[in-house]
VOBA-1610 file (N, C-alpha, C; in pm, whole numbers, padded with zeros to 5 digits, always signed):
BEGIN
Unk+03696-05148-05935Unk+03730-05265-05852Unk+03826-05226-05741Unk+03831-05280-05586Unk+03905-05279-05493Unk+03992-05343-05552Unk+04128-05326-05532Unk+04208-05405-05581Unk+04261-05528-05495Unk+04218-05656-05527Unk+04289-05763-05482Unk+04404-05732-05421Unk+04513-05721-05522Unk+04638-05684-05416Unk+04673-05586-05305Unk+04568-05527-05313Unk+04570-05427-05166Unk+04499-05476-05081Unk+04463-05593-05092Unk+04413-05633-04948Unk+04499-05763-04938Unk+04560-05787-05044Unk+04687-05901-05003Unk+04812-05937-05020Unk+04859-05880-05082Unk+05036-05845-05064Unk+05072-05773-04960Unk+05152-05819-04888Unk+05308-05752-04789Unk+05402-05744-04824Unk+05450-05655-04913Unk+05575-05638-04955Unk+05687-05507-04850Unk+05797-05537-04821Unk+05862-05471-04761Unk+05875-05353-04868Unk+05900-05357-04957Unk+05958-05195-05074Unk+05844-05201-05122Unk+05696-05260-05139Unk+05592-05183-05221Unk+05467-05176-05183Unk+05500-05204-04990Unk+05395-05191-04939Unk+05322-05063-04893Unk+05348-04954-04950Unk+05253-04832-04966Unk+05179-04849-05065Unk+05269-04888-05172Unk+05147-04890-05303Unk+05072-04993-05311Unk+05079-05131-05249Unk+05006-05229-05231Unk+04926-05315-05142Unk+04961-05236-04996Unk+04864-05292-04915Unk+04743-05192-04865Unk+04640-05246-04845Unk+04517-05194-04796Unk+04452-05258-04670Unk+04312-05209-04636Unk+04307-05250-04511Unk+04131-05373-04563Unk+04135-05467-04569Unk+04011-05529-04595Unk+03918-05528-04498Unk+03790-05499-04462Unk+03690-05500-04371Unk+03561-05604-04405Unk+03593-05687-04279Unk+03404-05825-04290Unk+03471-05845-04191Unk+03308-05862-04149Unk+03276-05937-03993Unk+03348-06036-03952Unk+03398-06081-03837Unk+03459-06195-03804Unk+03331-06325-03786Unk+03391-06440-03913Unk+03346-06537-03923Unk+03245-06533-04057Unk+03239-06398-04107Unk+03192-06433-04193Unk+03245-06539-04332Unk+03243-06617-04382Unk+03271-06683-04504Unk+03285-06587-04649Unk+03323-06521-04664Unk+03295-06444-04811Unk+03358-06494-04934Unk+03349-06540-05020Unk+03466-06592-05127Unk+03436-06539-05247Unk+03392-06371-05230Unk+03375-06317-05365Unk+03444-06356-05491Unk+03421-06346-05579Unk+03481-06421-05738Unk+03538-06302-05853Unk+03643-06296-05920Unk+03671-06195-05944Unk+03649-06229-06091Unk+03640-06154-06176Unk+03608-06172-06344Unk+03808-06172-06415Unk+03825-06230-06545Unk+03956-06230-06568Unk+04029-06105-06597Unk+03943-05977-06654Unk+03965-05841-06630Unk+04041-05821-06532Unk+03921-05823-06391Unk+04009-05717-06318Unk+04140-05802-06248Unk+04149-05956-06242Unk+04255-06045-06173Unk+04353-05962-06269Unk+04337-05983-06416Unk+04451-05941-06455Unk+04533-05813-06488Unk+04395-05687-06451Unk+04433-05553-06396Unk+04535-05552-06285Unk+04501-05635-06185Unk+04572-05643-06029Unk+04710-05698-06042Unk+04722-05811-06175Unk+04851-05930-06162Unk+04936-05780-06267Unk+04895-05717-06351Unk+04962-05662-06403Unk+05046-05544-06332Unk+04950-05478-06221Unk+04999-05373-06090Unk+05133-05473-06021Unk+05129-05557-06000Unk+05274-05653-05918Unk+05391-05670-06023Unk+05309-05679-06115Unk+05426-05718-06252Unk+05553-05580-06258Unk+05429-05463-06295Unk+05485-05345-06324Unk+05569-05327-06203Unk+05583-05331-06068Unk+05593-05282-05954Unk+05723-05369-05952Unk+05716-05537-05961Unk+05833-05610-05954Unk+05937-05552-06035Unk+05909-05549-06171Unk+06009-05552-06275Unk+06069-05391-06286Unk+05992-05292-06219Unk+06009-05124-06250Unk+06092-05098-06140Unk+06051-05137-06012Unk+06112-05103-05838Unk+06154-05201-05784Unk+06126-05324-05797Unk+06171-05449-05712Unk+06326-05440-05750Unk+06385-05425-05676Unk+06552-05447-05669Unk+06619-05583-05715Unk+06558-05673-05688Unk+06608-05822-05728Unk+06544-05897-05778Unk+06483-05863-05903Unk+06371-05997-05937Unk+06472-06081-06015Unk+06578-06066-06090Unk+06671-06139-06186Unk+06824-06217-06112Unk+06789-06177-05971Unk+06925-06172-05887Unk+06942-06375-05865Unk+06853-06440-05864Unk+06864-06577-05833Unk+06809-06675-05964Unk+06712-06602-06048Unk+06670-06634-06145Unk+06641-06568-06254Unk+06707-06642-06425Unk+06739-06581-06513Unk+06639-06520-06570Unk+06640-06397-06632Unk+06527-06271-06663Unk+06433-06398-06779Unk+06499-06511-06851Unk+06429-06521-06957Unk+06326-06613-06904Unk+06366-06675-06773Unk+06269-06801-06676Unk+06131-06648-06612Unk+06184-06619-06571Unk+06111-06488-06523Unk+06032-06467-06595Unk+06050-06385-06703Unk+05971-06328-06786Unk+05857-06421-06827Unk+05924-06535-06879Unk+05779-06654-06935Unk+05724-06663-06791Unk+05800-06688-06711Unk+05690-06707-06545Unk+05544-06628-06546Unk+05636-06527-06553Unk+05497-06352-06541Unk+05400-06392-06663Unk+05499-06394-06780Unk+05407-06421-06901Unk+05274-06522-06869Unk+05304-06642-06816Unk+05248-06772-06811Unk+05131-06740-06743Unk+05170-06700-06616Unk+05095-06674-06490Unk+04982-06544-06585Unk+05008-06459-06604Unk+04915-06332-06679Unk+04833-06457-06772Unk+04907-06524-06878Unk+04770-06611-06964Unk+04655-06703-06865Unk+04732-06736-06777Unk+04648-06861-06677Unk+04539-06776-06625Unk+04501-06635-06635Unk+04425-06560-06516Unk+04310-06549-06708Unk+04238-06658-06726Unk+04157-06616-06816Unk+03999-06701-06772Unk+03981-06701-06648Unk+03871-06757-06583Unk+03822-06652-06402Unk+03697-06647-06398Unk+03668-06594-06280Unk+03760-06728-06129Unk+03795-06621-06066Unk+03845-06645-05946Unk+03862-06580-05815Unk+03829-06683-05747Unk+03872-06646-05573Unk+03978-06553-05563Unk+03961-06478-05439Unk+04113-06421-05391Unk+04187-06554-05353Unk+04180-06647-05304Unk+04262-06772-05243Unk+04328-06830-05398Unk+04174-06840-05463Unk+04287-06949-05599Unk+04382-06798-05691Unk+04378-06680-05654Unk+04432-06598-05683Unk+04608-06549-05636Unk+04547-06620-05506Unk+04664-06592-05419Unk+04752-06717-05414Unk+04758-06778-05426Unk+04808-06909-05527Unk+04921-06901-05590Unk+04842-06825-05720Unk+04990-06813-05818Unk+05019-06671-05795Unk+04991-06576-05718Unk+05108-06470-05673Unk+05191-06525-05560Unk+05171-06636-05451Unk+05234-06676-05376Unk+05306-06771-05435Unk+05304-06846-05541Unk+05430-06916-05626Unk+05521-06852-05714Unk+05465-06736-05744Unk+05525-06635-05846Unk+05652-06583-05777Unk+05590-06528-05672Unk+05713-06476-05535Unk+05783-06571-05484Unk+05789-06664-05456Unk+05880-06781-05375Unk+05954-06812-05545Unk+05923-06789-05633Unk+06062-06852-05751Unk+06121-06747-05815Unk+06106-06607-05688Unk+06273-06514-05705Unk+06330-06563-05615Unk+06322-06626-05500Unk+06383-06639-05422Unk+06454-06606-05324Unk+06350-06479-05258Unk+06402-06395-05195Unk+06303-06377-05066Unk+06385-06394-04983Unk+06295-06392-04809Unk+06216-06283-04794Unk+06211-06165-04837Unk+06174-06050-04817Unk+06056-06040-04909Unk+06030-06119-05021Unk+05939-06067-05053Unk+05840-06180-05042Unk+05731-06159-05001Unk+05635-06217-04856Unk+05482-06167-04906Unk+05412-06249-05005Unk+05254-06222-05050Unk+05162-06285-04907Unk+05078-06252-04842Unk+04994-06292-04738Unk+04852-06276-04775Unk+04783-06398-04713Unk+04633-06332-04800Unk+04599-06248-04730Unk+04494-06195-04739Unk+04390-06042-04705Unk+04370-06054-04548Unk+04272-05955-04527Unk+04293-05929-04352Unk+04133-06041-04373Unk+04050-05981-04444Unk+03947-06061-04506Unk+03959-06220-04485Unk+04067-06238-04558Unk+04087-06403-04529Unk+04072-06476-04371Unk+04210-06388-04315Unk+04207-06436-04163Unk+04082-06404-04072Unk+04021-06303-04111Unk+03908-06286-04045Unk+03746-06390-04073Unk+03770-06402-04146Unk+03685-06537-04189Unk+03745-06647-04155Unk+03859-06698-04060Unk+03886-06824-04028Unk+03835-06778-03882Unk+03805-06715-03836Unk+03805-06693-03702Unk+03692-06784-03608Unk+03602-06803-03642Unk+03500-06907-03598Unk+03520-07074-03652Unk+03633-07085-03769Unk+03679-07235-03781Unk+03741-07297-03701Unk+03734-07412-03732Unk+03858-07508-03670Unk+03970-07625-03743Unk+04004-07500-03850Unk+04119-07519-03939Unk+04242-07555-03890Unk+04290-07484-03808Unk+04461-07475-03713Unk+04491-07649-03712Unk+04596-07700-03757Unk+04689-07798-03748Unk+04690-07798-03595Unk+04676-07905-03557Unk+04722-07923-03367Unk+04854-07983-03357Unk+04903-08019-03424Unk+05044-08032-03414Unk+05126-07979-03460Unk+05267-07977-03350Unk+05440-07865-03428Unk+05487-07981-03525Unk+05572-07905-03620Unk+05647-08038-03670Unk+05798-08045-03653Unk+05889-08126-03708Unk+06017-08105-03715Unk+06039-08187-03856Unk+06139-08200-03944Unk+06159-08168-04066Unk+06259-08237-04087Unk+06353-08388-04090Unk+06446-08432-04106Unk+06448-08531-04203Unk+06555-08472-04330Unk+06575-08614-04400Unk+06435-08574-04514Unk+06346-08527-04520Unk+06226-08518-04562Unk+06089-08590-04549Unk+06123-08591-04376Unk+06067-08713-04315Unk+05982-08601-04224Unk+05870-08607-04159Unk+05753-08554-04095Unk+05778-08582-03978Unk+05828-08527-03837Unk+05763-08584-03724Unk+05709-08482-03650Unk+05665-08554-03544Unk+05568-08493-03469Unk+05668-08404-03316Unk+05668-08284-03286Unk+05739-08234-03244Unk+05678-08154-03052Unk+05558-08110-03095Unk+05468-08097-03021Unk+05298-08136-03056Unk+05277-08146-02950Unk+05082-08218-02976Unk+05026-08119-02900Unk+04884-08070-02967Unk+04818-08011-02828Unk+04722-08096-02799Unk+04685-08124-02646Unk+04542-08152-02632Unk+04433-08239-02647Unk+04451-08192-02773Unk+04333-08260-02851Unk+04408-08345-02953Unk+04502-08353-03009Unk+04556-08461-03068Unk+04669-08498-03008Unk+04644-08570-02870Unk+04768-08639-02775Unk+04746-08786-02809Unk+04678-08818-02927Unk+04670-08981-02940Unk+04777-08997-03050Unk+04843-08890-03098Unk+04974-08893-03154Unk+05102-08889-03061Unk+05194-08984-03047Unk+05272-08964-02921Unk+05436-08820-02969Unk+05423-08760-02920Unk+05556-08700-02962Unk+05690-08751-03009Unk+05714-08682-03100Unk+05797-08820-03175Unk+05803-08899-03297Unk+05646-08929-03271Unk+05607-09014-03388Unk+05602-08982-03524Unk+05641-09021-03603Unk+05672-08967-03743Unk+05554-09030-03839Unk+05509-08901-03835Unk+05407-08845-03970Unk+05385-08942-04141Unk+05345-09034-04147Unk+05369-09090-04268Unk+05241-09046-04408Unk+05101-08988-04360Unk+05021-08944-04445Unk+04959-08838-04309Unk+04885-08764-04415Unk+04770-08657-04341Unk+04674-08621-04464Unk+04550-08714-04448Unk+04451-08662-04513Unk+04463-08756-04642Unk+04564-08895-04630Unk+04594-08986-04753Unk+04675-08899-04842Unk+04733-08771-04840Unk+04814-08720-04884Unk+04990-08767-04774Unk+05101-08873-04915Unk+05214-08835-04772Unk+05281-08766-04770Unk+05410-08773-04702Unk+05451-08665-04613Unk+05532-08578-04712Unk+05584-08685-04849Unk+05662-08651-04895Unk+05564-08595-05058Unk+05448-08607-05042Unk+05370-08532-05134Unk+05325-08419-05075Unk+05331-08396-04947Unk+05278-08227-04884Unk+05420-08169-04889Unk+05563-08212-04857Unk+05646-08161-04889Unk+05666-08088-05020Unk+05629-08195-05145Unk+05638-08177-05234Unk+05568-08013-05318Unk+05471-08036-05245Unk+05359-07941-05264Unk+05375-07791-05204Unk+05385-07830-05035Unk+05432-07703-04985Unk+05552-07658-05018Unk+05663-07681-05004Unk+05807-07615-05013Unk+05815-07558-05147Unk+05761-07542-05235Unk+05789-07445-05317Unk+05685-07313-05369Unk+05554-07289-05223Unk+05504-07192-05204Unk+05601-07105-05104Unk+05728-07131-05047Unk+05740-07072-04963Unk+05862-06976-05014Unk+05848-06836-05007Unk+05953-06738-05039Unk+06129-06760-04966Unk+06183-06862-05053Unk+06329-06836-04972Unk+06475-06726-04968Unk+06576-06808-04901Unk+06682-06718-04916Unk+06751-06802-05070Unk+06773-06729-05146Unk+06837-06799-05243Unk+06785-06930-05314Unk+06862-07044-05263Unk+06880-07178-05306Unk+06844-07239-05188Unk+06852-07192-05059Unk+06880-07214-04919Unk+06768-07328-04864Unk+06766-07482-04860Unk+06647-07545-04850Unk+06625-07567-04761Unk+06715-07538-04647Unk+06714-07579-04515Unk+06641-07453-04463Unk+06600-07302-04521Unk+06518-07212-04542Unk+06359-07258-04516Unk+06349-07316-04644Unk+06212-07331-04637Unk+06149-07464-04528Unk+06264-07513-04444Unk+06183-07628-04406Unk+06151-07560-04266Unk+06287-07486-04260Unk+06229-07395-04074Unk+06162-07361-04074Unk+06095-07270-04181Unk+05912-07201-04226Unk+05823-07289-04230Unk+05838-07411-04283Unk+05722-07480-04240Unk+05703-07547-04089Unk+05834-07494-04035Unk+05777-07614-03891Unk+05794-07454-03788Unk+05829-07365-03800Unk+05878-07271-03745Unk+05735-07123-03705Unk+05712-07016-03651Unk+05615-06937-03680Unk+05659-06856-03814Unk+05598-06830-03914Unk+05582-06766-04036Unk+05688-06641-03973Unk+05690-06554-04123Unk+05776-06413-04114Unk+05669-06318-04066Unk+05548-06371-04036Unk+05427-06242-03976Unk+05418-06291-03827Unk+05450-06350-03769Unk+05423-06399-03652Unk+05339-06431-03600Unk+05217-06477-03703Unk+05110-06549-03690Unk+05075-06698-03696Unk+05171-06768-03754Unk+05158-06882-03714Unk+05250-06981-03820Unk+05287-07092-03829Unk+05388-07132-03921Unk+05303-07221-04032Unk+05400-07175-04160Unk+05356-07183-04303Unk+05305-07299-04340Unk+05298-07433-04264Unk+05254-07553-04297Unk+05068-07543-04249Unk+05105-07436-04150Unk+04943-07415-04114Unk+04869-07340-04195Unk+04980-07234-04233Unk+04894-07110-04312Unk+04866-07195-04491Unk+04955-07250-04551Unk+04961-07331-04693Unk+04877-07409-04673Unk+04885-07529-04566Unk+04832-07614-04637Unk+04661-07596-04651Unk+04585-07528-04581Unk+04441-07539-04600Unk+04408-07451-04748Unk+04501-07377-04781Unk+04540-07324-04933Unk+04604-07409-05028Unk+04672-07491-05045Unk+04747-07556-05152Unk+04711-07695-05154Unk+04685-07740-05014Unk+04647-07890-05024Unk+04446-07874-05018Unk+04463-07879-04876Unk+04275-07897-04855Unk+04265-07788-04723Unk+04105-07753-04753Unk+04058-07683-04640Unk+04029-07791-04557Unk+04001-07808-04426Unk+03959-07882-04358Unk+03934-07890-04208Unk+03831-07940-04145Unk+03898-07950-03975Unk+03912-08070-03919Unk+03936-08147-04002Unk+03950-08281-03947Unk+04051-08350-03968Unk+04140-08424-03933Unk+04276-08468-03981Unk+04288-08608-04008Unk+04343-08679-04080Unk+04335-08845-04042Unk+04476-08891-04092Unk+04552-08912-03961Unk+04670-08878-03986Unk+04742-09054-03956Unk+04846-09082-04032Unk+04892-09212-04041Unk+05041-09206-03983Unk+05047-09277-03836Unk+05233-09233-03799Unk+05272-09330-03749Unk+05381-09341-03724Unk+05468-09446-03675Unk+05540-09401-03542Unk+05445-09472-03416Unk+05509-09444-03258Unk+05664-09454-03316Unk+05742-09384-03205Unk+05904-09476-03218Unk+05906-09543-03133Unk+05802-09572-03046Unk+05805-09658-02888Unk+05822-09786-02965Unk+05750-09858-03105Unk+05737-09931-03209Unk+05759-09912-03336Unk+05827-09895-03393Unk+05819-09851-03515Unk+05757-10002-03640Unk+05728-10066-03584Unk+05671-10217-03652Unk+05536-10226-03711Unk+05466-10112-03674Unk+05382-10137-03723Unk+05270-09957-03777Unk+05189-09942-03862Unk+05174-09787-03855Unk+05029-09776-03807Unk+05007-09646-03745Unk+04879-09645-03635Unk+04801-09535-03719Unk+04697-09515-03655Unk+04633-09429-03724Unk+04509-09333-03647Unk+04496-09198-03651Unk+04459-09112-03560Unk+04372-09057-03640Unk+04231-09018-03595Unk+04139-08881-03660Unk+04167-08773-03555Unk+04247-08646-03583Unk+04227-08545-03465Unk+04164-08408-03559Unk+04082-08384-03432Unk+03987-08249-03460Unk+04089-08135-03496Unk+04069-08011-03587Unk+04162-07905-03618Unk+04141-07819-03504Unk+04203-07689-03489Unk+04177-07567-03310Unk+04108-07449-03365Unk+04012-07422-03315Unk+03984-07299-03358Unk+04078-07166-03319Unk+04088-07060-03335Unk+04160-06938-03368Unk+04227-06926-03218Unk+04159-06963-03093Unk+04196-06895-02964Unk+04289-07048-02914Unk+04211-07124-02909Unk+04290-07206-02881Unk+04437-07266-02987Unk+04450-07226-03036Unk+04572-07241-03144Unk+04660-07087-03090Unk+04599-07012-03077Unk+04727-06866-02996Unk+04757-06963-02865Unk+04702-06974-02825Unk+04724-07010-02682Unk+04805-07173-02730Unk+04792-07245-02774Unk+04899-07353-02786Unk+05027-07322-02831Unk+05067-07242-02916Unk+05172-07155-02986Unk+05248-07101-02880
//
C-alpha cells in the first residue's frame, strides 16, 4: 500500500518521513477506499512518530487523555475508508495537542481534484462574540451586503459550524482567539483560510450556499440568499 500519510500529513519535524508527492489528473474525482488494515498500518506510522520524535505531544494535554485519544481513534479505524473520512480523525487527533506547528493537510490528490469544482466559499468572514459576519463578498455573492451577519449556511447555524469547525483546527495552546483568525484568516499553507478548507470536509461538500443574514442597514428582519460556490481560479484571484 502507498501510504495514506505520505500523501497527507505536513508535519514540520516528520515531514521527511511522512510526506510524499500524490499524482491524478486535475479534476479528476478519485475517492479510493482504504480496507481497516492498511488505515490502521498508516494511523499506527503517526502514532509511533508522535509519541517516539514529536517533542510535545504531553506538553498541553495529559499523557492519560492522549493515550485513550490514540487508543480510541486506532479502534474507530475498523471499517473501509476514504482518505477525507480518514483525514478527519488525524486532523482532530492533531488539533487536541494543541500545538500550531503540527499541521495534517489533505493530499496533493485532494486539491487536485477540486480543481474543476465550484466548492470555494465566496465570502471573507470576521469572527466576533461567536457571531458570523460577512467581511468581504465576491461578485457573485454581492446580494449579501458587507457587514451583514451570518445567522445559518446550509440550515446549519453559525454557532453549530463554529461548534464543529474550531476544534479541527491545530492551536497555540488554549489560545481561542487562535483558532478563530484561522478560520477567517489564509490557512498556515497559504492556500486559503480553514473555514474554506474544513468546512466542505467536516460539515458538507457543496457548491451552492443558502445562506440566512441579517443586513445591519436593518437588523429587523432576516433575509435570505442562494450564492453559487468559485471555482479554483476565480477564488485565487478574489483572495
Amino acid at each position: 500500500m502507498r501510504s495514506i500519510l505520505r500523501n497527507m500529513i505536513a508535519l514540520p519535524l516528520l515531514a521527511a518521513a511522512l510526506c510524499g508527492n500524490g499524482q491524478s489528473e486535475p479534476g479528476e474525482q478519485q475517492s479510493p477506499t482504504y480496507s481497516p488494515k492498511e488505515l490502521q498500518e498508516d494511523y499506527s506510522v503517526l502514532r509511533t512518530a508522535l509519541e517516539n520524535i514529536y517533542p510535545s505531544l504531553y506538553r498541553f494535554t495529559d499523557r492519560s487523555i492522549m493515550t485513550k485519544l490514540l487508543d480510541d481513534g486506532f479502534k474507530s479505524l475498523d471499517r473501509p475508508e476514504t482518505e477525507i473520512e480518514f483525514y478527519k480523525l488525524i486532523a482532530t487527533i492533531c488539533a487536541r495537542v494543541h500545538d500550531e506547528h503540527l499541521i495534517p493537510k489533505p493530499s496533493e490528490d485532494y486539491y487536485l481534484s477540486l480543481k474543476d469544482t465550484r466548492h470555494h466559499f465566496p465570502l471573507s468572514l470576521k469572527i466576533i462574540d461567536r457571531r458570523i459576519y460577512v467581511l468581504t463578498a465576491a461578485q457573485s455573492a454581492n446580494a449579501i451586503p458587507v457587514g451583514s451577519e451570518i445567522i445559518s449556511i446550509n440550515g446549519k447555524s453559525a454557532e453549530e459550524l463554529l461548534t464543529t469547525l474550531l476544534p479541527t483546527i491545530p492551536s497555540d495552546g488554549y489560545i481561542q482567539s487562535f483558532d478563530l483568525r484561522h478560520l477567517e484568516d489564509y490557512s498556515m499553507t497559504e492556500e486559503e483560510n480553514l473555514f474554506d478548507l474544513n468546512y466542505p470536509i467536516f460539515v458538507e461538500d457543496t457548491n451552492s450556499y443558502r445562506i440566512e443574514f441579517i443586513d445591519r442597514s436593518d437588523r429587523s428582519k432576516i433575509n435570505v440568499a442562494t450564492i453559487s460556490g468559485m471555482d479554483d481560479r476565480e477564488y485565487k484571484r478574489y483572495f
